[in-house]
VEXDREN-2710 file (C-alpha; in Angstrom, 1 decimal):
% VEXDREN-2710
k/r/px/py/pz
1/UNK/-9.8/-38.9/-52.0
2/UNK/-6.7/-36.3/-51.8
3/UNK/-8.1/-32.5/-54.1
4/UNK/-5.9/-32.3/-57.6
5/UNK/-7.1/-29.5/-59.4
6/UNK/-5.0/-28.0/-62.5
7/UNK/-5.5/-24.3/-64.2
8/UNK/-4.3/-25.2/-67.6
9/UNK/-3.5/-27.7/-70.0
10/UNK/0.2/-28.3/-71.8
11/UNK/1.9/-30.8/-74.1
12/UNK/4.7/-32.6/-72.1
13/UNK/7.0/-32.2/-75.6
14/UNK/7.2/-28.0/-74.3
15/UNK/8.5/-29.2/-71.1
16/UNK/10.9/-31.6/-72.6
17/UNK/11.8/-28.4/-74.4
18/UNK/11.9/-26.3/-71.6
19/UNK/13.6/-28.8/-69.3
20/UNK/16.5/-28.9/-72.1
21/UNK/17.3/-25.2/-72.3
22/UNK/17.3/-25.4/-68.0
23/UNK/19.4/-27.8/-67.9
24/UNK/21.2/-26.3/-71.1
25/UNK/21.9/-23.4/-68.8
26/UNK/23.1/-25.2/-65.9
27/UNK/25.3/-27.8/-67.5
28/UNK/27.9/-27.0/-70.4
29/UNK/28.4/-30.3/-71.8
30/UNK/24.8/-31.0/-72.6
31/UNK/24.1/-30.7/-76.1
32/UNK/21.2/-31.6/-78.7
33/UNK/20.6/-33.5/-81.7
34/UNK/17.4/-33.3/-83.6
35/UNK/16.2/-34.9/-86.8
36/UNK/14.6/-33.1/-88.7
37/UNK/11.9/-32.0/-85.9
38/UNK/13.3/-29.2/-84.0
39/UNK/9.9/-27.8/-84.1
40/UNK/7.8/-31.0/-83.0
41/UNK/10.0/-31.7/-80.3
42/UNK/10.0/-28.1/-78.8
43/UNK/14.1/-28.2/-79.1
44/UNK/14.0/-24.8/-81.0
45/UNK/14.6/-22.3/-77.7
46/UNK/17.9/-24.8/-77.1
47/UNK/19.0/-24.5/-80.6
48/UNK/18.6/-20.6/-80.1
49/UNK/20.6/-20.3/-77.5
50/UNK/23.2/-22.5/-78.3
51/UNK/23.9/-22.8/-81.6
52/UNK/27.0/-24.3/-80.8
53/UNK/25.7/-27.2/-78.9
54/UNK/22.6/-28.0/-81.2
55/UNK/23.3/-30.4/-84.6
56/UNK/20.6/-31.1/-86.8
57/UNK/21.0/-34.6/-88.5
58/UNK/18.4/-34.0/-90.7
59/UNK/16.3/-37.4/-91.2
60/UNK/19.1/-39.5/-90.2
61/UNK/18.0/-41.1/-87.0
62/UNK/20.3/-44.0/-86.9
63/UNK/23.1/-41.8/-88.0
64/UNK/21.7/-39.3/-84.8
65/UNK/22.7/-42.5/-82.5
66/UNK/25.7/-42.7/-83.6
67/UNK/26.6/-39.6/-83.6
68/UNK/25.3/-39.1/-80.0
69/UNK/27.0/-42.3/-78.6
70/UNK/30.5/-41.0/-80.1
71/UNK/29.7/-37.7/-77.9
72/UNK/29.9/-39.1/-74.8
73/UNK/33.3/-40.7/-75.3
74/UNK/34.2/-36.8/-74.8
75/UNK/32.9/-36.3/-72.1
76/UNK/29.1/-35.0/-73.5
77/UNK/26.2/-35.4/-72.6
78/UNK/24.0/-35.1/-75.5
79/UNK/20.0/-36.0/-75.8
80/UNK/18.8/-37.0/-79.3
81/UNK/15.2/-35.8/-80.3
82/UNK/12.7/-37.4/-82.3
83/UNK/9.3/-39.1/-82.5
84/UNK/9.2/-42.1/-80.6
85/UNK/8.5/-44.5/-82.9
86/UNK/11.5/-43.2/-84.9
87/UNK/13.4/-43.0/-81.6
88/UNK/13.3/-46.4/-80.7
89/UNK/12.3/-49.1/-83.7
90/UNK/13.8/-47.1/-87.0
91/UNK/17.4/-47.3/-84.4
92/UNK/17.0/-50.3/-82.5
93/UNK/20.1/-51.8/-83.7
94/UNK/22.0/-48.7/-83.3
95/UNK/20.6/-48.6/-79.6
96/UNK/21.4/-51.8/-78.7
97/UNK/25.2/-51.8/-80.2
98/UNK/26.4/-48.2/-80.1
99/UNK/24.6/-47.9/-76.4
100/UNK/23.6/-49.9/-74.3
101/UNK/25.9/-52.5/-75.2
102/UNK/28.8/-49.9/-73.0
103/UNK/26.5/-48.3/-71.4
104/UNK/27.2/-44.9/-73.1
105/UNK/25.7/-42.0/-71.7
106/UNK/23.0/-41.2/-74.4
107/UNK/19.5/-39.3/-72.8
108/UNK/17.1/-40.5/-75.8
109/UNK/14.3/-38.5/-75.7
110/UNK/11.0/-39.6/-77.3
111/UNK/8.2/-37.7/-78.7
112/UNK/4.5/-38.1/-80.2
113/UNK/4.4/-41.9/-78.2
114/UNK/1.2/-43.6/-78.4
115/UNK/-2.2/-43.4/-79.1
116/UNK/-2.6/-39.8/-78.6
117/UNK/-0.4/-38.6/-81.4
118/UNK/-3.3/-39.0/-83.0
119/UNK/-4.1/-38.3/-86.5
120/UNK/-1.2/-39.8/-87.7
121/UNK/-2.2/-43.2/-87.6
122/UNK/-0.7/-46.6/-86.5
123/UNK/2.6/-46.1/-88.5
124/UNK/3.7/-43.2/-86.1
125/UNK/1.9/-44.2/-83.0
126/UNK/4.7/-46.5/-81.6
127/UNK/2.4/-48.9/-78.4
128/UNK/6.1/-51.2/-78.3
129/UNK/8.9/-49.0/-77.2
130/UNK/8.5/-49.4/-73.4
131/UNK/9.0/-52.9/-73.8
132/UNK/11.5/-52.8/-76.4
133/UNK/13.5/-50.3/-74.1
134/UNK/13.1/-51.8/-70.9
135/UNK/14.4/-54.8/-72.0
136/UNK/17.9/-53.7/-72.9
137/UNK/20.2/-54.0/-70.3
138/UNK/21.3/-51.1/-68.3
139/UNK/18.6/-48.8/-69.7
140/UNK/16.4/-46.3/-67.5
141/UNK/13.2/-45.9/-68.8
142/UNK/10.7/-42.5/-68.1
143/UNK/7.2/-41.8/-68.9
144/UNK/6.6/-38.8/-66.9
145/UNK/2.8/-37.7/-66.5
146/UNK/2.6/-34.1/-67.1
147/UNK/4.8/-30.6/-68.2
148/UNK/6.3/-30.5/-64.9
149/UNK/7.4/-33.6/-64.2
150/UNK/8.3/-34.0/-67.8
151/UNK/10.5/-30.5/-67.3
152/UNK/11.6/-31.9/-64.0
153/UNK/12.6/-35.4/-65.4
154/UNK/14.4/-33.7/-68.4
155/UNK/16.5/-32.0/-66.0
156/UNK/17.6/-34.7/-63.4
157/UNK/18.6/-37.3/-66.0
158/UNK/21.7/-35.4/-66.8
159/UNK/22.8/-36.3/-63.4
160/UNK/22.4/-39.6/-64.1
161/UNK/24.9/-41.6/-65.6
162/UNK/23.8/-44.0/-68.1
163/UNK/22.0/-44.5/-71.1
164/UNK/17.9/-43.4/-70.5
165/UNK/15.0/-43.7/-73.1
166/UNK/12.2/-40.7/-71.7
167/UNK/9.2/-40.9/-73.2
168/UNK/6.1/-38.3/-73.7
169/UNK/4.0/-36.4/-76.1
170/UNK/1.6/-34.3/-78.5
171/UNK/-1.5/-33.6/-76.8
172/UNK/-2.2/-31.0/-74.0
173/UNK/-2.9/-32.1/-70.7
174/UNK/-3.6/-31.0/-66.8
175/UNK/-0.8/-29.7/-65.2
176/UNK/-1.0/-31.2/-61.8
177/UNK/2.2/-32.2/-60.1
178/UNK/4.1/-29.3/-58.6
179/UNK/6.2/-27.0/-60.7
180/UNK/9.5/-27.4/-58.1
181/UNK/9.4/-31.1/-57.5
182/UNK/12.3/-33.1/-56.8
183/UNK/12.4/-35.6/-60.1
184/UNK/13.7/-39.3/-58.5
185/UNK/14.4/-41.6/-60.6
186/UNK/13.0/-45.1/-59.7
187/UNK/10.5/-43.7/-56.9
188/UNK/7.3/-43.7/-57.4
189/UNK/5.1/-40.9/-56.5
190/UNK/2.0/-41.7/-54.1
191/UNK/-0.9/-39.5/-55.3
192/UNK/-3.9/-41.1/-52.7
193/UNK/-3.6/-43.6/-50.1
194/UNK/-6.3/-46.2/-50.3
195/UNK/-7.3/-49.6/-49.1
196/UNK/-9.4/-51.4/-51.4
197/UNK/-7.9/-51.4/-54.7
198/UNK/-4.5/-50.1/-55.7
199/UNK/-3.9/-48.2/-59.2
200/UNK/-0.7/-47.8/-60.5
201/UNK/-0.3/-45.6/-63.8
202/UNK/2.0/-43.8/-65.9
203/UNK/2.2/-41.3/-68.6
204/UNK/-0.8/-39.5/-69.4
205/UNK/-2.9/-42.4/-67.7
206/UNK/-2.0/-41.1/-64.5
207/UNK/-4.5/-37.8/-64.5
208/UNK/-7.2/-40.9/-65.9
209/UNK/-6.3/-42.7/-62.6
210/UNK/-6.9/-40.0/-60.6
211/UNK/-10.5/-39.6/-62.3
212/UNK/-11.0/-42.9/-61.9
213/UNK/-10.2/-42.6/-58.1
214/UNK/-13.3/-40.2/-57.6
215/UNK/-15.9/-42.2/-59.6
216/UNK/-14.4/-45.1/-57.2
217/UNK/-15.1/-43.4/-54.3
218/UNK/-18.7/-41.7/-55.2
219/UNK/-19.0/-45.6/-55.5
220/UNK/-17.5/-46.4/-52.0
221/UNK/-14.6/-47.9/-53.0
222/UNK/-11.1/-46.6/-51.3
223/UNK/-8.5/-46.5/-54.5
224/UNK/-4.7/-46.2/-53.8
225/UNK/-3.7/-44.1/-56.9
226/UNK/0.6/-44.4/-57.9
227/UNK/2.2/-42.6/-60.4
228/UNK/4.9/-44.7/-61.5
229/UNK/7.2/-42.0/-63.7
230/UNK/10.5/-44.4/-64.2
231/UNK/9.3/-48.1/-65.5
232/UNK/12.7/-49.6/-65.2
233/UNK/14.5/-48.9/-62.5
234/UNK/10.8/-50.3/-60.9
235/UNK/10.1/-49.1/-57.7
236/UNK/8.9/-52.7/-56.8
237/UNK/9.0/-51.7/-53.4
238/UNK/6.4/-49.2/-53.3
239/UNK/4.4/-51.8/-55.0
240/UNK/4.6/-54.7/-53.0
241/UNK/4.1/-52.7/-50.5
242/UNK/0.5/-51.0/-51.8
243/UNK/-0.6/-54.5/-52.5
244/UNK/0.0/-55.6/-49.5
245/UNK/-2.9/-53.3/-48.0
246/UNK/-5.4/-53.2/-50.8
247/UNK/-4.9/-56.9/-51.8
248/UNK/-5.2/-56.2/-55.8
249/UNK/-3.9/-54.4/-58.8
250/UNK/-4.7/-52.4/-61.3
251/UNK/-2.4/-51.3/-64.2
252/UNK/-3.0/-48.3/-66.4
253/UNK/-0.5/-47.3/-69.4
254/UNK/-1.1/-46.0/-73.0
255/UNK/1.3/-48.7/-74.5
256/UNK/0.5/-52.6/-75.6
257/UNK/-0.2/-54.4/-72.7
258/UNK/2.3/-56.8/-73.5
259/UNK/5.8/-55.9/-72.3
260/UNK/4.7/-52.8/-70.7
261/UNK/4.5/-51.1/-67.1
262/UNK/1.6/-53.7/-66.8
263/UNK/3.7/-56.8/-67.5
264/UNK/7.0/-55.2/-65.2
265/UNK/3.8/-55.0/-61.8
266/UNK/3.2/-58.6/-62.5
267/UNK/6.7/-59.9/-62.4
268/UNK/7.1/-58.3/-59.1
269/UNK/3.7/-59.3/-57.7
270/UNK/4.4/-63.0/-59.2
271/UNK/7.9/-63.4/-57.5
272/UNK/7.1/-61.9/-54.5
273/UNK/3.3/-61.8/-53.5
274/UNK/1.1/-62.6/-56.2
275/UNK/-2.7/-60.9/-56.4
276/UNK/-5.4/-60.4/-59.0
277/UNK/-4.3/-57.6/-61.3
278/UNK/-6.2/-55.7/-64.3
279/UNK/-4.9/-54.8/-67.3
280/UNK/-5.7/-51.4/-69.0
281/UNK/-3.8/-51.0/-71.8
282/UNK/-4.0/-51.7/-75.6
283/UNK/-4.5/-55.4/-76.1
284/UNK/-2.3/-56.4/-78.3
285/UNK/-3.2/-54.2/-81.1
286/UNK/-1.8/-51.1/-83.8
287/UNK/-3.5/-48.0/-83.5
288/UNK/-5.2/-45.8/-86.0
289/UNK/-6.0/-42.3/-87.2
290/UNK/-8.1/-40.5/-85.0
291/UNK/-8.4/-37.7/-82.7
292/UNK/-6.6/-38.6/-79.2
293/UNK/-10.0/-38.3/-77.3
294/UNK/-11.5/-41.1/-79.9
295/UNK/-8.7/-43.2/-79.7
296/UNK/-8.4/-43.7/-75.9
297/UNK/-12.2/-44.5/-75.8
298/UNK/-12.1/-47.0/-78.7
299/UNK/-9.0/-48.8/-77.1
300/UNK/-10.3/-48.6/-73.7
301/UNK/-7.7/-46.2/-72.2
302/UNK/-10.2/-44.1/-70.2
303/UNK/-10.9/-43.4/-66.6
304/UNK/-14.1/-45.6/-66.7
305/UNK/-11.9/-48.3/-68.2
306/UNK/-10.0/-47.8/-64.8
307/UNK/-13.0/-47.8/-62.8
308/UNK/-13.9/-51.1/-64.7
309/UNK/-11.6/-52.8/-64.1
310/UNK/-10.7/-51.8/-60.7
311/UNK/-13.8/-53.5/-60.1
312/UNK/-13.3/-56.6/-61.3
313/UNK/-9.9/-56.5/-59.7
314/UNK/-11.5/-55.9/-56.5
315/UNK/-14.2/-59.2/-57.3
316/UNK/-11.2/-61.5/-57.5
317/UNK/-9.7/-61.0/-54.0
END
């Protein structure tokens, strides 16, 4: 099992925020829209800097949309900021019409996602917007892993031309993927090479995957570990490909497990070469209030939920 180490902890919102003023810096015609959570969303250094370019909407997140989508007819690029659950379901409509719909060139950037947000309960915690964003056509989706990548990934998308929905959040977490990587879209990342059972995970179940990988070995068991960064474009290539050697599947996402990474493995693996997968994800449930450590127990999202079902993934071959 491949060493990763990490020597501190960071939210992936600061390098959202940082990733914004970088590429702020490098490209004139990005600009920002917030509502109503500069703050929350770590959007304050890019407001600083350029006032110019920086429009608070106040809470007016459809308006935001709008607003954003009408930008890029000039030539713009401009990433709206909020939480995600206000990102994606409080707008869908304006999403689907003012964007997708022509393919306007809209970076929606998404905040507080999931479990881990936390105390705030199930009526922030948004476990749908993968799915609901995946589904639209012509939209990239990201769930980057850690600071870096989410810096890395907040950077790149500017270059891509297109509507994309990236997705992170609130809680500190290891920074372990390399502060000058090379963010590419749709490619997956190959954190271990294994042979018995291949785990593919995303967000901040990726650093629980690699966990996961050493109690699997300490048990004897060889785990492929994948971080899978951008859910749609898939890299279904890298996937078929993992299977193919390991012979099983595990999925690991902090989202439902209906209509998320989980459900975009097993159309691949079904229309291609099917094999027994496992689920770890919220099944089919809202969240609650809680501290993000409580949470990911109670709703299985843990490394020894991975290890779990990596076994009985293994048993079905």
């Amino acid at each position: 099992m491949k060493e990763y180490t990490y020597t501190e902890k960071k939210d992936t919102r600061s390098g959202f925020g940082d990733g914004l003023l970088e590429v702020g810096r490098q490209n004139p015609n990005v600009v920002g829209l917030c509502a109503d959570l500069t703050g929350s969303l770590k959007m304050g250094a890019f407001q600083k800097e350029f006032p110019e370019r920086f429009f608070q909407v106040g809470i007016a997140e459809a308006n935001m949309i709008g607003l954003a989508a009408g930008m890029t007819v000039g030539g713009k690029i401009p990433y709206t900021g909020t939480f995600a659950n206000f990102s994606t379901g409080r707008v869908y409509d304006q999403i689907r019409q003012s964007v997708a719909y022509s393919g306007k060139n809209v970076k929606i950037c998404a905040s507080h996602a999931g479990l881990t947000l936390g105390e705030d309960g199930a009526t922030h915690q948004i476990l749908e917007d993968i799915g609901m964003m995946k589904m639209l056509p012509g939209m990239t989706v990201i769930n980057p892993c850690d600071y870096n990548q989410t810096k890395a990934a907040t950077i790149a998308i500017a270059e891509h031309e297109g509507p994309v929905y990236l997705r992170f959040g609130r809680p500190s977490v290891p920074v372990f993927t390399p502060a000058d990587q090379k963010f590419e879209i749709g490619k997956a990342v190959m954190l271990n090479e294994g042979t018995d059972v291949t785990i593919i995970a995303t967000g901040h179940l990726v650093w629980k995957a690699i966990l996961a990988g050493k109690i699997l070995e300490e048990k004897g068991i060889s785990a492929e570990i994948i971080n899978i960064h951008t859910i749609k474009p898939l890299d279904a290539e890298a996937v078929l490909k993992s299977v193919a050697k390991t012979g099983c599947m595990v999925t690991a996402e902090e989202h439902n497990r209906i209509g998320g990474l989980g459900d975009s493995v097993a159309q691949a693996l079904a229309t291609a070469k099917p094999a027994p997968q496992e689920y770890v994800a919220v099944n089919d449930s809202f969240g609650e209030s809680g501290t993000p450590d409580e949470l990911m127990e109670k709703y299985g999202l843990t490394e020894n939920n991975i290890v779990a079902a990596a076994e009985h993934a293994i048993s079905r071959k």
